[in-house]
C-alpha positions, -999 to 999 in steps of 0.1 A, spaced: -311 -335 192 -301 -341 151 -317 -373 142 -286 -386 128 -271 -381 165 -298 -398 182 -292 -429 158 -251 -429 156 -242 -408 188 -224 -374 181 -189 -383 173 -163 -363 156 -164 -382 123 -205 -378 121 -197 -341 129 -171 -337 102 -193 -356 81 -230 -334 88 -209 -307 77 -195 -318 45 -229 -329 36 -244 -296 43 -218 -278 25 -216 -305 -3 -212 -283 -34 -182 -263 -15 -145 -274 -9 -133 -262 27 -102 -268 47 -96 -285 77 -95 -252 92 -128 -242 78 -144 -276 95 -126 -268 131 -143 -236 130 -178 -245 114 -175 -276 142 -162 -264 172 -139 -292 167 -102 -293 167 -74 -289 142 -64 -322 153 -96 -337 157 -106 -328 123 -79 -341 103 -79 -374 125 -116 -382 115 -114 -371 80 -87 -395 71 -112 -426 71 -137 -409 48 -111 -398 23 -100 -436 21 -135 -446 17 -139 -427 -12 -167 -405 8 -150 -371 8 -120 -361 -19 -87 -346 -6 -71 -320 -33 -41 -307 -26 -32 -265 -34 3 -261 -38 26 -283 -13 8 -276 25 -29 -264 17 -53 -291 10 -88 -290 5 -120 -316 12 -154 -319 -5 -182 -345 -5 -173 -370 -33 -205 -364 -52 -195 -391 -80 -192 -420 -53 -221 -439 -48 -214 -440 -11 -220 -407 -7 -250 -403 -28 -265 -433 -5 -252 -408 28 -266 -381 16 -296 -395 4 -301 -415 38 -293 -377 60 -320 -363 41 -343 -387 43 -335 -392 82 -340 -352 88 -374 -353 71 -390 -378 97 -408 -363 126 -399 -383 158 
């Protein structure tokens, strides 16, 4: 089991999350996440909402229907995030 789950629980949002974090450097779409996830469309853009308005992922729209999300690697929330996944992966249970 991922040591964040075993802490938080697996729940869509720490899902979406894991996998923005992984892919930190890349923008994807909500498409992309459902995909990578094994989530849904649905599910996706439900949980992501929250950690756009906390400033932990960035929403950038292309054109007038496509929008894509990234990590917000200038907010200090998501430094502490990251920095707290990767610590949390490197301990041996």
């Amino acid at each position: 089991m991922d040591p964040l789950e075993k802490i938080f629980g697996k729940t869509a949002q720490m899902t979406v999350l894991k996998n923005l974090i992984e892919r930190q450097n890349e923008p994807t779409y909500l498409s992309g996440i459902a995909e990578e996830t094994g989530l849904s469309h649905a599910s996706v853009s439900r949980v992501i909402t929250p950690l756009i308005e906390s400033g932990i992922v960035l929403e950038k729209p292309l054109g007038k229907q496509i929008r894509t999300f990234q990590a917000n690697m200038e907010s200090e929330k998501t430094k502490l995030v990251i920095d707290f996944y990767n610590k949390i992966n490197q301990m041996v249970d």
